[in-house]
GUMI-583191 format. One record per residue (C-alpha): residue in one letter; z, x, y. Coordinates in nm, 4 decimals. Layout:
BEGIN
<titor aa="A" c3="Z" c1="X" c2="Y"/>
...
This chain:
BEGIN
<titor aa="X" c3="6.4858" c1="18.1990" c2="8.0823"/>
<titor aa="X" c3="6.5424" c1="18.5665" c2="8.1842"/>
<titor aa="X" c3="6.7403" c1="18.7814" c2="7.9194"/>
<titor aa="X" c3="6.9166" c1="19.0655" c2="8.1395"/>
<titor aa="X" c3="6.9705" c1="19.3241" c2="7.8648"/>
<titor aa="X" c3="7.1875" c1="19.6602" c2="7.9435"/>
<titor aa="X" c3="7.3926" c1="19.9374" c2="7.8245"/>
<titor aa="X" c3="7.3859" c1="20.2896" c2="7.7804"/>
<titor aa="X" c3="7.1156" c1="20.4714" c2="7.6165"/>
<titor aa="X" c3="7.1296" c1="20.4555" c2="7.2270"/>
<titor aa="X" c3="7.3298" c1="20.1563" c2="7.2043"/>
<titor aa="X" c3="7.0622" c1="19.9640" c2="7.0293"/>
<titor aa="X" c3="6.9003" c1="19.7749" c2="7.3238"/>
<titor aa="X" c3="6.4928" c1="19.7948" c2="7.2222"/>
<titor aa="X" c3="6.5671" c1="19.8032" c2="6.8692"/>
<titor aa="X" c3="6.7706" c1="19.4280" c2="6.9256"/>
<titor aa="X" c3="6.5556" c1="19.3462" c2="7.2485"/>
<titor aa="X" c3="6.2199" c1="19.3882" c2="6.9904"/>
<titor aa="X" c3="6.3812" c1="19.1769" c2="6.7188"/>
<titor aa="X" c3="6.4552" c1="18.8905" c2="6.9619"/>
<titor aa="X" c3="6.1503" c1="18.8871" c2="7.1641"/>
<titor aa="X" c3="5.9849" c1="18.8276" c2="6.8146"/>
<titor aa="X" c3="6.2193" c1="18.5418" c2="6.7248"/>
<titor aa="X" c3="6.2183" c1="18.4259" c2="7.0391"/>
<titor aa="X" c3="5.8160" c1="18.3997" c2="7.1373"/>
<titor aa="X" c3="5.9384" c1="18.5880" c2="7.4631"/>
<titor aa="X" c3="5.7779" c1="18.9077" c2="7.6760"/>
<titor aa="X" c3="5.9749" c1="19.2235" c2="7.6197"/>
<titor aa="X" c3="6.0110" c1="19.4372" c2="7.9475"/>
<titor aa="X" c3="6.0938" c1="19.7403" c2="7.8929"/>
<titor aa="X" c3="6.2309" c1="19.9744" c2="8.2049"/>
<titor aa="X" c3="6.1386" c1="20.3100" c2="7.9691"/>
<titor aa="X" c3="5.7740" c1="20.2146" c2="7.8870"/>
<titor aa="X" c3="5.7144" c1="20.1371" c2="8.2931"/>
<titor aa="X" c3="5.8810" c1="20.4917" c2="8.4107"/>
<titor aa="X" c3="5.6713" c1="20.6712" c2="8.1953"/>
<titor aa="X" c3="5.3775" c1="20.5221" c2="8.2797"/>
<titor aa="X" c3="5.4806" c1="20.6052" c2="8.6299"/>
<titor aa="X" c3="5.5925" c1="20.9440" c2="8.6006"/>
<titor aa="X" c3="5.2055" c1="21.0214" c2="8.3967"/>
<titor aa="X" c3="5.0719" c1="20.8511" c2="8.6987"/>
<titor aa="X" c3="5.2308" c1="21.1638" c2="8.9070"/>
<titor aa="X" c3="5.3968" c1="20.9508" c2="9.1458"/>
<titor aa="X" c3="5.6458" c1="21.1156" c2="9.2010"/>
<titor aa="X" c3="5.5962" c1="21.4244" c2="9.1160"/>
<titor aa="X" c3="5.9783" c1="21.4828" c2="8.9769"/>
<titor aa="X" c3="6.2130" c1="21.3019" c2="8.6984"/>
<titor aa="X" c3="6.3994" c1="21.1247" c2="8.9296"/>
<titor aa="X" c3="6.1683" c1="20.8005" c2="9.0371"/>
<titor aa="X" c3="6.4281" c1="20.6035" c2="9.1907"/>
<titor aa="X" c3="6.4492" c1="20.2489" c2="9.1532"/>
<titor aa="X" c3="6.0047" c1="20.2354" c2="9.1259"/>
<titor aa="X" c3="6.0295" c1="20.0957" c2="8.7252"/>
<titor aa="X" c3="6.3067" c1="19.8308" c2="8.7943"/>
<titor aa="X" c3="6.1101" c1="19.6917" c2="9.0903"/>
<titor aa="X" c3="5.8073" c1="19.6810" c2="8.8904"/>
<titor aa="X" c3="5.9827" c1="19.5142" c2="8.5559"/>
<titor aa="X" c3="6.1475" c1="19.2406" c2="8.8236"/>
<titor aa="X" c3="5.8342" c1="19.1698" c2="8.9429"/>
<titor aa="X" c3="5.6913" c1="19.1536" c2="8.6049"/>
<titor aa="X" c3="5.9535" c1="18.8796" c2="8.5246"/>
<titor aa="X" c3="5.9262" c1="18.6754" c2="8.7931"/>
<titor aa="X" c3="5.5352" c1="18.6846" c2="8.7468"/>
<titor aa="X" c3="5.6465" c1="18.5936" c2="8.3702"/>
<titor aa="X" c3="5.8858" c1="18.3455" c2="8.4042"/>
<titor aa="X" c3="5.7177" c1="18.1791" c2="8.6580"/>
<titor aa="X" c3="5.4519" c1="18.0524" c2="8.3905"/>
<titor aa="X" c3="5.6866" c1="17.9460" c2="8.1468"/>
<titor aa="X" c3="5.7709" c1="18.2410" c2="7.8924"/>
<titor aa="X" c3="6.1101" c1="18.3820" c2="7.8296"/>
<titor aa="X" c3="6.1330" c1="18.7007" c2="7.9380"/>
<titor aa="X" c3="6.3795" c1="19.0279" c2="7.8089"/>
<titor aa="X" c3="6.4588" c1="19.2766" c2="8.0490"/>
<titor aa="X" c3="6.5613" c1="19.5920" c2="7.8450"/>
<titor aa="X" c3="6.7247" c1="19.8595" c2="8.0916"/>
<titor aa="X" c3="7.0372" c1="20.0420" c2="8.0971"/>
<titor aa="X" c3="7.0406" c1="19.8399" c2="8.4511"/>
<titor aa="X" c3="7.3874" c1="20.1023" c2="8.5230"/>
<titor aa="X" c3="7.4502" c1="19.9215" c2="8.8605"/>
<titor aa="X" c3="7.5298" c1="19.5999" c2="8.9804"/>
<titor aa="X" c3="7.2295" c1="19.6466" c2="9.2461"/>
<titor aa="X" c3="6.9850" c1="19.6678" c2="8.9067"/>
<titor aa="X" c3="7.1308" c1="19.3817" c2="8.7727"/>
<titor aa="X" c3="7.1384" c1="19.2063" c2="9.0709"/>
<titor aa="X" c3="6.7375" c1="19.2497" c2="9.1308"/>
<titor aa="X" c3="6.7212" c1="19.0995" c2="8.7664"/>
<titor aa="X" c3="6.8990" c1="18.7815" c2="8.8603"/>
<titor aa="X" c3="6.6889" c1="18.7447" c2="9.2242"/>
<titor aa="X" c3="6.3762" c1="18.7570" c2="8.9940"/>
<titor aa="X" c3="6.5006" c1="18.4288" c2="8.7810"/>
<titor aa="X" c3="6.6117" c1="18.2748" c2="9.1518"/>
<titor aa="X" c3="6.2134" c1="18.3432" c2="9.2363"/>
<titor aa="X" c3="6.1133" c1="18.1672" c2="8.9611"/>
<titor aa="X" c3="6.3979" c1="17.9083" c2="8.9641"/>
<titor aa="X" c3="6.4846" c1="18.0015" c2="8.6157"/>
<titor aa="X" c3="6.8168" c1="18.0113" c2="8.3987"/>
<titor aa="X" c3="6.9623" c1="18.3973" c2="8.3434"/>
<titor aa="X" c3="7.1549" c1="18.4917" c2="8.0896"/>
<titor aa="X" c3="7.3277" c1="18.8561" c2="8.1026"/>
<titor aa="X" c3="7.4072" c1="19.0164" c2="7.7741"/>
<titor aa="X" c3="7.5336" c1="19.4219" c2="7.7484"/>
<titor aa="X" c3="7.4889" c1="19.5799" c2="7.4378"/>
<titor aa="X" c3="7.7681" c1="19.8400" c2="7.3557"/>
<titor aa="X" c3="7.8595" c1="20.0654" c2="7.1219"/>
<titor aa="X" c3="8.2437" c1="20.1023" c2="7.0312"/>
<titor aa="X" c3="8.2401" c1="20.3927" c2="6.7392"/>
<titor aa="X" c3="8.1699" c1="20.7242" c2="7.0092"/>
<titor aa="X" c3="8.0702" c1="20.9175" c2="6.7085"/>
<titor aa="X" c3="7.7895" c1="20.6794" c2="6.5736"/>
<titor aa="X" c3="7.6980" c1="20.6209" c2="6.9003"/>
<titor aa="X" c3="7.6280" c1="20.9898" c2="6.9599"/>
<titor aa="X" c3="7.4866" c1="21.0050" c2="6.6034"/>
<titor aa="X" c3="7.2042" c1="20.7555" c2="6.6994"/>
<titor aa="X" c3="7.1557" c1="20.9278" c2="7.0566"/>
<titor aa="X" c3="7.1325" c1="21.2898" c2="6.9316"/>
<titor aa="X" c3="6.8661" c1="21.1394" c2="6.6116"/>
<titor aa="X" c3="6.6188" c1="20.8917" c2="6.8130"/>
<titor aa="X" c3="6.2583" c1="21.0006" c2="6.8672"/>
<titor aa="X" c3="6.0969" c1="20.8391" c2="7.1487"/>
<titor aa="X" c3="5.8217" c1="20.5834" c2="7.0800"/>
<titor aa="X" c3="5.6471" c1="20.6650" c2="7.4202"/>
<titor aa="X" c3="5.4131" c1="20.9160" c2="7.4319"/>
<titor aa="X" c3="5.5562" c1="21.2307" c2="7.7161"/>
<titor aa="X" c3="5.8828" c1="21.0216" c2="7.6960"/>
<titor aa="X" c3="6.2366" c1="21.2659" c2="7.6837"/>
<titor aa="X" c3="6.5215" c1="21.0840" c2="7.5614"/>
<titor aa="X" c3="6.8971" c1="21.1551" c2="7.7179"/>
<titor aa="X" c3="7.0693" c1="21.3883" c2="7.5265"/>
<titor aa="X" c3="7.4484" c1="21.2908" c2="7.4586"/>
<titor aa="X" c3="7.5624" c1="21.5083" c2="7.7648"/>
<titor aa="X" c3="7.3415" c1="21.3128" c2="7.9870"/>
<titor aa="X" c3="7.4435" c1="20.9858" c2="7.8278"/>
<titor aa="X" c3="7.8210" c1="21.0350" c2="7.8773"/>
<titor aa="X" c3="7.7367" c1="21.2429" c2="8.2266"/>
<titor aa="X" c3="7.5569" c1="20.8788" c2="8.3167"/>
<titor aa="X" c3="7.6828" c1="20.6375" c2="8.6446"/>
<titor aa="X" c3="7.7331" c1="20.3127" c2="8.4758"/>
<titor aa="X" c3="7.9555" c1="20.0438" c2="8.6474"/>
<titor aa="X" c3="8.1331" c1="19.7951" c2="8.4773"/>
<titor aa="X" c3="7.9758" c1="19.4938" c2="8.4190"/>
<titor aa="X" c3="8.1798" c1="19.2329" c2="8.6162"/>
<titor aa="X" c3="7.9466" c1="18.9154" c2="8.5165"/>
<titor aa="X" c3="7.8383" c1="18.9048" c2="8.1656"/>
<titor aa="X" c3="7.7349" c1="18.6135" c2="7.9362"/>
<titor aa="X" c3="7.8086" c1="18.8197" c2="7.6040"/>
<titor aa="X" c3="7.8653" c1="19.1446" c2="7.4564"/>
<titor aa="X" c3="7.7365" c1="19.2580" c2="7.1500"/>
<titor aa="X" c3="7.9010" c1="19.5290" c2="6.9443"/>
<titor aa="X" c3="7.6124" c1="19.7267" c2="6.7559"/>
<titor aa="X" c3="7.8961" c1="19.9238" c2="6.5946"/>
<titor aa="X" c3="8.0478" c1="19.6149" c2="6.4350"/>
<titor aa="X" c3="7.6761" c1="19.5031" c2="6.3158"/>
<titor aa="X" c3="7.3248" c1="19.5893" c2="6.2026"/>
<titor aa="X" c3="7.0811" c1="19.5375" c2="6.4852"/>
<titor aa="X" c3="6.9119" c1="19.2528" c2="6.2974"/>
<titor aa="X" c3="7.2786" c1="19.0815" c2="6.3014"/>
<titor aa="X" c3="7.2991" c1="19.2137" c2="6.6725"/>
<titor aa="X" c3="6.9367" c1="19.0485" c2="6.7284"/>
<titor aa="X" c3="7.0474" c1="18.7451" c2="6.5382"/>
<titor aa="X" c3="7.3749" c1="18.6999" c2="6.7773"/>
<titor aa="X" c3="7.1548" c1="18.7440" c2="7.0536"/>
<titor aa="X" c3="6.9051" c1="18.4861" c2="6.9581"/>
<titor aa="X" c3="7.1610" c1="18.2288" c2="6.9007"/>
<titor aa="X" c3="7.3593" c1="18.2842" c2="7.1931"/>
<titor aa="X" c3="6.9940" c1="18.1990" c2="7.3971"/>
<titor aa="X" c3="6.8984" c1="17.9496" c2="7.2086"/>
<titor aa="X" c3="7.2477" c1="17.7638" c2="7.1880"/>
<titor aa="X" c3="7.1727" c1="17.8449" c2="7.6276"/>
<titor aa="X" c3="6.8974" c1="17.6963" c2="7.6354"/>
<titor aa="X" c3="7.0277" c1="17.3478" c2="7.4421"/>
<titor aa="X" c3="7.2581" c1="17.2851" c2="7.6988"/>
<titor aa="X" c3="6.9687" c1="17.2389" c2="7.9565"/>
């Protein structure tokens, strides 16, 4: 199964994405860690890399899923074309998707938690809370379930998360 995981930046989604992929056995793919690695690679040259990580994360799912493992896609994906991709790389594999968006309701502790992260990934900048609320990000219009990480701890968040897959994956 293919866990399409999105929302803003600081919502929570690595912090829950890393807690499930534990519980879960499954490969954590994370759209951050693969621009990075891009943009130290110099190609390109600039921030903006286009959509070079979230081809490279679908393929790494389909790759993935294709021999068996569940797979978490952790991305803002703030287009339906990014979330799209995500669901043409389960069709590839001819694999269930499930699509979850993590949000944060409470403005101020969401800005709390995007103006106090430190980035785990070595030359990485983080948003800062201009950029976040500055950010394109359409509606979801297809979603599975949305988790509130205002209304829960991110091991509650991870928990809901895990259950809502699991309980997914009983109905096969």
């Amino acid at each position: 199964m293919l866990i399409i995981l999105g929302g803003l930046p600081g919502v929570g989604k690595t912090s829950v994405a890393r807690i499930a992929a534990r519980a879960l056995g499954a490969i954590h793919l994370r759209i951050d860690t693969i621009e990075q690695a891009v943009l130290d690679a110099n190609v390109p040259s600039d921030d903006d890399i286009g959509p070079v990580g979230y081809m490279v994360a679908n393929r790494l799912a389909t790759d993935n899923l294709r021999l068996g493992h569940t797979v978490i896609g952790d991305a803002v994906n703030p287009i339906e074309i990014s979330r799209s991709e995500w669901r043409c790389a389960a069709e590839r594999a001819k694999v269930r998707y499930v699509q979850i968006e993590l949000i944060c309701s409470d403005k101020a502790a969401h800005r709390q938690r995007v103006e106090t992260r430190i980035s785990d990934i070595e030359n990485h900048k983080l948003p800062d809370w201009a950029k976040v609320c500055a950010r394109e990000y359409e509606p979801w219009q297809q979603t599975d379930l949305v988790i509130d990480t205002a209304r829960m701890s991110l091991e509650e968040a991870a928990g809901k998360l895990v259950e809502f897959v699991q309980d997914q994956d009983s109905k096969l």
